[in-house]
Short mmCIF file of the C-alpha atoms (twelve columns), coordinates in Angstrom:
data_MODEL
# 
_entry.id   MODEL 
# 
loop_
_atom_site.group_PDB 
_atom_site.id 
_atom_site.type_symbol 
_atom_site.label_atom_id 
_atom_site.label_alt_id 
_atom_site.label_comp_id 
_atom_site.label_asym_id 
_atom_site.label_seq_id 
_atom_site.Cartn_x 
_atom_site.Cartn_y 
_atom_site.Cartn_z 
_atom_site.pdbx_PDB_model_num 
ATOM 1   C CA . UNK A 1   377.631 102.231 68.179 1 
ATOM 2   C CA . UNK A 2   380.550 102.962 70.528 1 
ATOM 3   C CA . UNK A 3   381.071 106.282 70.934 1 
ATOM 4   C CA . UNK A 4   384.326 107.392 69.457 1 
ATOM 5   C CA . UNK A 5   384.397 111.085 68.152 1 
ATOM 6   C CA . UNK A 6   383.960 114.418 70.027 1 
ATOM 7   C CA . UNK A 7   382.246 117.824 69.077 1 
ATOM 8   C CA . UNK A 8   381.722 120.911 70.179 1 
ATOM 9   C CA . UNK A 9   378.363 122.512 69.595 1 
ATOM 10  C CA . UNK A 10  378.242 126.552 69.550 1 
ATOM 11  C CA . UNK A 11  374.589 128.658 69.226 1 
ATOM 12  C CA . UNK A 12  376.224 131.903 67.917 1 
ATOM 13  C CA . UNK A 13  374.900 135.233 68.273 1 
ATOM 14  C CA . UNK A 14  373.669 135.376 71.759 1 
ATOM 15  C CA . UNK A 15  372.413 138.876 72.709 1 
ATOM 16  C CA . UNK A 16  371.267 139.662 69.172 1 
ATOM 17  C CA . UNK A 17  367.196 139.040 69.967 1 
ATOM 18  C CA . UNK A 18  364.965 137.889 72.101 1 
ATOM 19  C CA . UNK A 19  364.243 134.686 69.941 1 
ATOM 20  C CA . UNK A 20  367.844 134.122 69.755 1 
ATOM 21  C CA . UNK A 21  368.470 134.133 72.959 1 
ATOM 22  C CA . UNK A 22  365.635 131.961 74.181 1 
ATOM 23  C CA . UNK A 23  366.419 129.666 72.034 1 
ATOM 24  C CA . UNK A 24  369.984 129.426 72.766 1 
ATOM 25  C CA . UNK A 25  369.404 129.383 76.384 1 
ATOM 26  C CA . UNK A 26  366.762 126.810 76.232 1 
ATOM 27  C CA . UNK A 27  369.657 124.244 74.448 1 
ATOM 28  C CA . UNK A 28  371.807 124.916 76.761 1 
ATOM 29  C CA . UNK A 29  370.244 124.143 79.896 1 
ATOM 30  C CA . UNK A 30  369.060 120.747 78.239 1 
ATOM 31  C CA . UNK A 31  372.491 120.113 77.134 1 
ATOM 32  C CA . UNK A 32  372.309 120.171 73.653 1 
ATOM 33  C CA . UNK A 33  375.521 122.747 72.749 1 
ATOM 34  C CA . UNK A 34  378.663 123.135 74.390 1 
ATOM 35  C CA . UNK A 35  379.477 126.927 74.135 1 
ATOM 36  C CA . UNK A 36  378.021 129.910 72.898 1 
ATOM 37  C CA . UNK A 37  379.101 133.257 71.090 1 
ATOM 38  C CA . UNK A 38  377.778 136.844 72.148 1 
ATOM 39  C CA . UNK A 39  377.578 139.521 70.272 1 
ATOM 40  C CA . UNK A 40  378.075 142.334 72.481 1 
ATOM 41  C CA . UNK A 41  377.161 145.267 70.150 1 
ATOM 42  C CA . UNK A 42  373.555 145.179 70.218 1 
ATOM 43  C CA . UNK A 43  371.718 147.446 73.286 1 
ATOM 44  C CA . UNK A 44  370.288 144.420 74.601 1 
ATOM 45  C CA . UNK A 45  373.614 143.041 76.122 1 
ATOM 46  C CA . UNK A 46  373.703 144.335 79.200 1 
ATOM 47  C CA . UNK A 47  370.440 142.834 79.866 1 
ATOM 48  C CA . UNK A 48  370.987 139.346 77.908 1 
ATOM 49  C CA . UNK A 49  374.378 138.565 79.146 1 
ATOM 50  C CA . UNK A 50  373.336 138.120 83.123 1 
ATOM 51  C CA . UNK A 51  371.604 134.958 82.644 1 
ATOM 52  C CA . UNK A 52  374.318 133.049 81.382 1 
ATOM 53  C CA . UNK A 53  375.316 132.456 84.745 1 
ATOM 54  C CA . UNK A 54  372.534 130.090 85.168 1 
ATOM 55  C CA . UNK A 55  373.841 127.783 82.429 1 
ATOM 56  C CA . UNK A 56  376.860 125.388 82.209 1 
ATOM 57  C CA . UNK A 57  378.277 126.256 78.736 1 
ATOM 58  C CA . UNK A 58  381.753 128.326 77.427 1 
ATOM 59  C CA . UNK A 59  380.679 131.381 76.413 1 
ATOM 60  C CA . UNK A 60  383.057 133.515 73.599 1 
ATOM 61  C CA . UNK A 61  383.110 136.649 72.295 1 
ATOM 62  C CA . UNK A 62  381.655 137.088 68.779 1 
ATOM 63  C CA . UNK A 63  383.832 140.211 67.378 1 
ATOM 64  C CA . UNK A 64  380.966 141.632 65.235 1 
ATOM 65  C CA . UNK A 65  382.331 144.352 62.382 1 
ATOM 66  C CA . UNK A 66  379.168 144.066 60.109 1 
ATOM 67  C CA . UNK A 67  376.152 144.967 62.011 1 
ATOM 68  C CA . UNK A 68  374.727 147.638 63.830 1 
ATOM 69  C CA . UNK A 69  376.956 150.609 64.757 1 
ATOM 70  C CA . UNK A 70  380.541 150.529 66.541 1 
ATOM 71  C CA . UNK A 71  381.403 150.187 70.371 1 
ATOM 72  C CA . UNK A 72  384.525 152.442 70.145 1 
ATOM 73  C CA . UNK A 73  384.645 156.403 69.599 1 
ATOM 74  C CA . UNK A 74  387.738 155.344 67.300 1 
ATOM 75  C CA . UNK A 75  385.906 153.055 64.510 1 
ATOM 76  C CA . UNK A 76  382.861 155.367 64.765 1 
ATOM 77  C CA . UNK A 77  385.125 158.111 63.515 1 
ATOM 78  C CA . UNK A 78  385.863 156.183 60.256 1 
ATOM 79  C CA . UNK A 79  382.313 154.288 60.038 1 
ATOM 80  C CA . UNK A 80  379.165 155.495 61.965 1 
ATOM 81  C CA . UNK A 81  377.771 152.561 61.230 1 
ATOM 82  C CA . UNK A 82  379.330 148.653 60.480 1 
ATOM 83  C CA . UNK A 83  379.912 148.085 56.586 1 
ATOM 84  C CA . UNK A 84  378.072 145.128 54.941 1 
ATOM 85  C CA . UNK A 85  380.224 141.626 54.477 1 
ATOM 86  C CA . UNK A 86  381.121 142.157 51.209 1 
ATOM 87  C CA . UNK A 87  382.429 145.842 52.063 1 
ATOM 88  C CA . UNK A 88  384.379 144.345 54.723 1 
ATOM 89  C CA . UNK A 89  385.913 141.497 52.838 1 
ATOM 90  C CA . UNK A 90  386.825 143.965 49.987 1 
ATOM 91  C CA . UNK A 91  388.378 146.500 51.872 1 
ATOM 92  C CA . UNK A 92  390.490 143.547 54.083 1 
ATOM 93  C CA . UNK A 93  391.845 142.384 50.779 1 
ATOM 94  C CA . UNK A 94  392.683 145.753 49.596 1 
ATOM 95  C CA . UNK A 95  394.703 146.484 52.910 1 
ATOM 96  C CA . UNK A 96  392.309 149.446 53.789 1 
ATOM 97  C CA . UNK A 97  390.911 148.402 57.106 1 
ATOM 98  C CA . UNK A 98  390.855 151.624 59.435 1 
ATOM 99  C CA . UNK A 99  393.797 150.690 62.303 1 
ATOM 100 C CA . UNK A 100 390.620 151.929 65.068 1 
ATOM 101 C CA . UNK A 101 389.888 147.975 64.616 1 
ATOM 102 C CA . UNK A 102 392.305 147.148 67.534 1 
ATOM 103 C CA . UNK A 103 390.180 149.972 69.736 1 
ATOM 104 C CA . UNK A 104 386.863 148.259 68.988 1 
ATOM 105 C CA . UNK A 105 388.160 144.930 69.790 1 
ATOM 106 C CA . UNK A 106 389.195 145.920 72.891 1 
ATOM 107 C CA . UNK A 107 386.036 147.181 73.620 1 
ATOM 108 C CA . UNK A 108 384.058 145.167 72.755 1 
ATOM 109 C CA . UNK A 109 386.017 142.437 74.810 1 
ATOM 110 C CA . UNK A 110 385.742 144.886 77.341 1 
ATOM 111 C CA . UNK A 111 382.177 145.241 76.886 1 
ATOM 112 C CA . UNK A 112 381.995 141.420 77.605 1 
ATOM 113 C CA . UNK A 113 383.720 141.397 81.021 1 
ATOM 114 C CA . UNK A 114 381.273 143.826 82.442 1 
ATOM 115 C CA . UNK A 115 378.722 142.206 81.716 1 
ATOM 116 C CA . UNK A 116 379.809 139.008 82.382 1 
ATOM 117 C CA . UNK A 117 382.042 139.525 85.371 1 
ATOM 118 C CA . UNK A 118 385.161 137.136 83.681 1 
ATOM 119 C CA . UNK A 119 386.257 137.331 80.197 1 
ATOM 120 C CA . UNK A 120 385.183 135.044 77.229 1 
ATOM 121 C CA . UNK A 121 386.303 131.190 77.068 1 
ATOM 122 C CA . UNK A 122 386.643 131.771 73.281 1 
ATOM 123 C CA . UNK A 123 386.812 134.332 70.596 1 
ATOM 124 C CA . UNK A 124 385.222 134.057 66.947 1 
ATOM 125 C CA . UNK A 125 384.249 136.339 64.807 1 
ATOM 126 C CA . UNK A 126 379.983 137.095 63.457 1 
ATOM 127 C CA . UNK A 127 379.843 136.196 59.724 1 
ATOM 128 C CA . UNK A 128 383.515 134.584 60.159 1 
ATOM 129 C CA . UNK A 129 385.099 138.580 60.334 1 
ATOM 130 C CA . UNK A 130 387.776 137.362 62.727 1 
ATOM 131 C CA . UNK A 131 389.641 135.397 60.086 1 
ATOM 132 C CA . UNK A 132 390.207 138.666 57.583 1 
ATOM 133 C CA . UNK A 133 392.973 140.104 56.734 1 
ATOM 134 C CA . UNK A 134 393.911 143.145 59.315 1 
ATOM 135 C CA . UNK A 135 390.963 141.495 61.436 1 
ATOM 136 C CA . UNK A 136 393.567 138.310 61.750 1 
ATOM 137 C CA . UNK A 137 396.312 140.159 64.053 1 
ATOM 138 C CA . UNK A 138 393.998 141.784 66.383 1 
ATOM 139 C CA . UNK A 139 391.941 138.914 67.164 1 
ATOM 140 C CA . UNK A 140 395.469 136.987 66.947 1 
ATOM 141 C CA . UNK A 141 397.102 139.163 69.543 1 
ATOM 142 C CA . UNK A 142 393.995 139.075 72.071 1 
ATOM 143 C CA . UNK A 143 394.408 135.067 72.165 1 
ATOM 144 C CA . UNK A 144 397.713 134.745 72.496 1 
ATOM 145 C CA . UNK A 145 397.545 137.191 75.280 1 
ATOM 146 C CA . UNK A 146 394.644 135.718 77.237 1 
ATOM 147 C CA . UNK A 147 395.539 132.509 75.983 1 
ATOM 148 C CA . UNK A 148 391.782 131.879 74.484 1 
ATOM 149 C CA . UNK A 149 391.051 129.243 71.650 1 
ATOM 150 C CA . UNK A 150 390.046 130.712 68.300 1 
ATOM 151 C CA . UNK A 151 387.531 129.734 65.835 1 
ATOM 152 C CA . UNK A 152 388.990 127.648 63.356 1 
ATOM 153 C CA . UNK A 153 387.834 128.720 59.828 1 
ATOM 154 C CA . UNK A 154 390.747 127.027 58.083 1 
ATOM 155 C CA . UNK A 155 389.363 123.365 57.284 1 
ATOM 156 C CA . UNK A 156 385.478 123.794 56.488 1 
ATOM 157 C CA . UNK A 157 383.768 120.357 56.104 1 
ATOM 158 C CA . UNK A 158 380.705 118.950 53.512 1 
ATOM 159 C CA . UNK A 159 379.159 117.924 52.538 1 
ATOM 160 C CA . UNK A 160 377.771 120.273 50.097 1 
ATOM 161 C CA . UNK A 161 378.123 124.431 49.896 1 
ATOM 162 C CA . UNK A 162 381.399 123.562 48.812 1 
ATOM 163 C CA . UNK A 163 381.770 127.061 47.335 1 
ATOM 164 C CA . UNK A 164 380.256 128.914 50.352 1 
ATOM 165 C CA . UNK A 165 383.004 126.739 52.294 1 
ATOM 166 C CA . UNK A 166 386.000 127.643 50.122 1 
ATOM 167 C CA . UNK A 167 385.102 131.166 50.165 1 
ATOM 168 C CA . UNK A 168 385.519 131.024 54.179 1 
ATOM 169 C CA . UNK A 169 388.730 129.330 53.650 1 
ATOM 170 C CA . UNK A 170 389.961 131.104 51.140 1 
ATOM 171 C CA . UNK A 171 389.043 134.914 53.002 1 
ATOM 172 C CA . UNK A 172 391.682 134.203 55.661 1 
ATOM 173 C CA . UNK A 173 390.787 130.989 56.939 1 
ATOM 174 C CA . UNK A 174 393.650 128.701 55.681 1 
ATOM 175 C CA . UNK A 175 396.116 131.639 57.235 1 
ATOM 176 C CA . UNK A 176 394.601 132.055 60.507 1 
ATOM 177 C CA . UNK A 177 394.959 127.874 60.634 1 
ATOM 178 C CA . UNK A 178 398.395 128.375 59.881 1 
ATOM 179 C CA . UNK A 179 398.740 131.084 62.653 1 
ATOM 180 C CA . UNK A 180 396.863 129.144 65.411 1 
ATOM 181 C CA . UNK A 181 399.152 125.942 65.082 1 
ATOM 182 C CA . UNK A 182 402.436 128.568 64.506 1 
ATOM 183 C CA . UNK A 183 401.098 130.078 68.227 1 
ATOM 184 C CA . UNK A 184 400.448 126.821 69.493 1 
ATOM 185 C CA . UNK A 185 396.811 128.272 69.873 1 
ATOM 186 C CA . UNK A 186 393.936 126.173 70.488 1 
ATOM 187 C CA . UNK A 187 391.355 125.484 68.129 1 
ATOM 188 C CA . UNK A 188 389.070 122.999 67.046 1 
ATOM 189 C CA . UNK A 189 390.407 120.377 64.231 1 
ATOM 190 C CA . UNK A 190 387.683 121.321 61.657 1 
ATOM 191 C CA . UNK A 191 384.486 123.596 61.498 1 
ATOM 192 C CA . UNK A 192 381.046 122.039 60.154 1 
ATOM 193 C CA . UNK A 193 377.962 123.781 59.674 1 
ATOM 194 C CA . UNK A 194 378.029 125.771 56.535 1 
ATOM 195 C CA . UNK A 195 374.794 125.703 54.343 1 
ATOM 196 C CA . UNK A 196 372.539 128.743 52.935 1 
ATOM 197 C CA . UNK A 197 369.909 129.106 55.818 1 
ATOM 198 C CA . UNK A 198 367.059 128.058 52.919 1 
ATOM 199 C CA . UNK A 199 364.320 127.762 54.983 1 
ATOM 200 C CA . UNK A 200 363.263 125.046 52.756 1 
ATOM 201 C CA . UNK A 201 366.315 122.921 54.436 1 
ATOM 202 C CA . UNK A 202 366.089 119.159 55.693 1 
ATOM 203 C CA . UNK A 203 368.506 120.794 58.543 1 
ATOM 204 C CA . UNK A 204 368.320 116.883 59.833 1 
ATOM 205 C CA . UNK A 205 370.161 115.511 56.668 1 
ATOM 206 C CA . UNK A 206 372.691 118.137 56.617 1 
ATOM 207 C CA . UNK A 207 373.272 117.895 60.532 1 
ATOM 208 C CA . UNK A 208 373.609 113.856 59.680 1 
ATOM 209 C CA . UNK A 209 376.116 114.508 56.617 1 
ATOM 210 C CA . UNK A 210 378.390 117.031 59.333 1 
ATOM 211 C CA . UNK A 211 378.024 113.721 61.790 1 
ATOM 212 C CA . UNK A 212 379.241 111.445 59.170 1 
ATOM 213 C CA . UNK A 213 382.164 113.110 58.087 1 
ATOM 214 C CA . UNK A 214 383.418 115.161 61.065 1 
ATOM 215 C CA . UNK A 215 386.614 114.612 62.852 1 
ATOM 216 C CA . UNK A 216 387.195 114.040 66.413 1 
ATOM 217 C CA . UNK A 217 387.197 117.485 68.317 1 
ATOM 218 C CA . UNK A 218 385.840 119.726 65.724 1 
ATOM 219 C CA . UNK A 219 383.461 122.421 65.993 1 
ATOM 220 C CA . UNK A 220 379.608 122.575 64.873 1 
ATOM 221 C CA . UNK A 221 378.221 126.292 64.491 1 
ATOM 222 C CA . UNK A 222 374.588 126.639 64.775 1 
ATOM 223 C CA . UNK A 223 372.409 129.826 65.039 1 
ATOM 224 C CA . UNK A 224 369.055 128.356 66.794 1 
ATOM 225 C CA . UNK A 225 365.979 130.913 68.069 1 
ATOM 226 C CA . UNK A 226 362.714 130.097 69.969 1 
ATOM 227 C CA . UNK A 227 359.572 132.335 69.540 1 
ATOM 228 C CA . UNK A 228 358.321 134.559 68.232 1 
ATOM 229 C CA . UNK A 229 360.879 136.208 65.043 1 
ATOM 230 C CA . UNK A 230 363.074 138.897 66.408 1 
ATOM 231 C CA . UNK A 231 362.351 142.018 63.805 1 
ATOM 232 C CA . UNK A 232 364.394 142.020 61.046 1 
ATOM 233 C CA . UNK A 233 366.170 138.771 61.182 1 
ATOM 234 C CA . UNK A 234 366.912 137.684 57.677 1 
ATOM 235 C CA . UNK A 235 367.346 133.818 58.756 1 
ATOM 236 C CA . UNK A 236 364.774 133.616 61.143 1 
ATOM 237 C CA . UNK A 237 362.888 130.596 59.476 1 
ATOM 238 C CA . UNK A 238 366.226 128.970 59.436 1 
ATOM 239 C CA . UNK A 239 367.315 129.653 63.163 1 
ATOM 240 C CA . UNK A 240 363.279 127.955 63.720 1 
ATOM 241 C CA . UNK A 241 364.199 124.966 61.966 1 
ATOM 242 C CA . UNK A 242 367.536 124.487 63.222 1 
ATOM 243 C CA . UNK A 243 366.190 125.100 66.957 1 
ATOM 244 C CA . UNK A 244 363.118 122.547 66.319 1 
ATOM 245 C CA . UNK A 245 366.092 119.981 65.521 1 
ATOM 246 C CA . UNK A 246 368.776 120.601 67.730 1 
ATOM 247 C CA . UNK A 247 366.274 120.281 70.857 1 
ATOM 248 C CA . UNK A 248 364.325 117.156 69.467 1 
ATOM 249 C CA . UNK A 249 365.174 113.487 70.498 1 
ATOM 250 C CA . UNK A 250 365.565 112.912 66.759 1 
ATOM 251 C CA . UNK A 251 369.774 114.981 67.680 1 
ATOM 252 C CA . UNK A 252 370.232 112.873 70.544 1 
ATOM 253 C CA . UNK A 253 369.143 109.790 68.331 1 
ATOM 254 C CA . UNK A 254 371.853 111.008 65.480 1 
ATOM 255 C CA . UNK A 255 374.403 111.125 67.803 1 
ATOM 256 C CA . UNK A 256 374.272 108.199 68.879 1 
ATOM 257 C CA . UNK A 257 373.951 106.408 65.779 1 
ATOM 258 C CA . UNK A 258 377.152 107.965 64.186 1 
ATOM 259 C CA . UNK A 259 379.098 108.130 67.246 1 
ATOM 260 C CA . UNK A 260 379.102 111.418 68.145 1 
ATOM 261 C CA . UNK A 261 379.199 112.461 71.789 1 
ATOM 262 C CA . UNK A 262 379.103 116.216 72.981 1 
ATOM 263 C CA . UNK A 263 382.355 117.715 74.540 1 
# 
């Protein structure tokens, strides 16, 4: 089949483990994703973030707001440590998101361009956070500034998770699509990838389904890992299977058949 559709391809959470970071390294330098998203937060940045200069992929910033402990003196003052997603979400709705959010976004983007000697090609958010209500502007602002693509989160593809899917819509995504294309910001058309990390998966029929139904220039968000399970990782059978897939001819062979090429 004559190729005829584009996608993008991004390994989030770079700098979050060893696995992870293996694994995501180990797809890129055999071509298998397009970009990748760091999470800056974790101590092991400084020493992850180096080797990205060997590979030829976009690396973004991942704005993290749910794990670990804040960069900024400011947030820490309101939360020593990140709250859960569903704290988040809840207080975003209910307008009670500490204003400190703009200080830890700038340093965490900071954090990113020491490390990395440039700033990010892209920003997104870990867990989707960047799409939230008083998230939205910050994130928002940053772009339009630097003049970086965002994560869309607006137009979540199937098949299946359908509710999982409307729920990232629904928690900002259709407005931050709105604000993108107001901003003339760039942004991929949809965003596939959505299922429940069951271990238990066939992630090959639900990659195939995303291939099938995906529109030219949209985004697929993976979260691969090679090796031996970094400690505490709650998907780390999923990031396994997803990394056994994504680096196996069997991809390349999908592809192909539906069309697909990587860009």
């Amino acid at each position: 089949m004559t190729a005829t559709r584009r996608l993008a391809v991004c390994a989030d959470d770079y700098g979050q483990g060893a696995a992870i970071d293996r694994g995501i390294l180990a797809l890129a330098a055999r071509g298998r994703i397009t970009a990748l998203s760091c999470l800056v937060t974790p101590p092991r940045w400084p020493h992850a973030g180096p080797a990205l200069h060997e590979v030829d992929v976009a690396a973004g910033l991942h704005f993290n707001l749910t794990e670990g402990e804040p960069l900024s003196a400011a947030l820490r003052r309101h939360w020593p440590r990140f709250p859960g997603l569903g704290a988040l979400i809840a207080q975003a709705h209910l307008g009670r998101l500490p204003a400190a959010l703009a200080d830890e976004f700038q340093v965490q983007l900071q954090r990113f361009v020491d490390v990395m000697g440039r700033g990010p090609a892209f920003i997104d958010g870990h867990q989707h956070v960047h799409a939230l209500p008083g998230v939205r502007p910050v994130v928002l602002a940053a772009a339009q500034s630097l003049q970086l693509p965002v994560r869309n989160t607006g137009r979540v593809l199937g098949p299946g998770f359908a509710f999982k899917r409307r729920v990232i819509e629904a928690c900002g995504g259709r407005a931050l699509a709105g604000q993108l294309q107001a901003r003339r910001l760039s942004t991929a058309s949809a965003l596939v990838g959505v299922y429940g990390f069951d271990p238990r998966a066939d992630y090959r029929a639900l990659v195939r389904g995303w291939l099938r139904d995906a529109p030219d220039g949209a985004l697929l968000f993976c979260h691969p890992a090679l090796g031996e399970p970094d400690p505490g990782d709650a998907i780390a059978a999923a990031r396994a299977n997803e990394m056994a897939y994504l680096a196996s001819d069997a991809f390349a062979q999908d592809l192909d058949e539906f069309g697909v090429t990587l860009g």
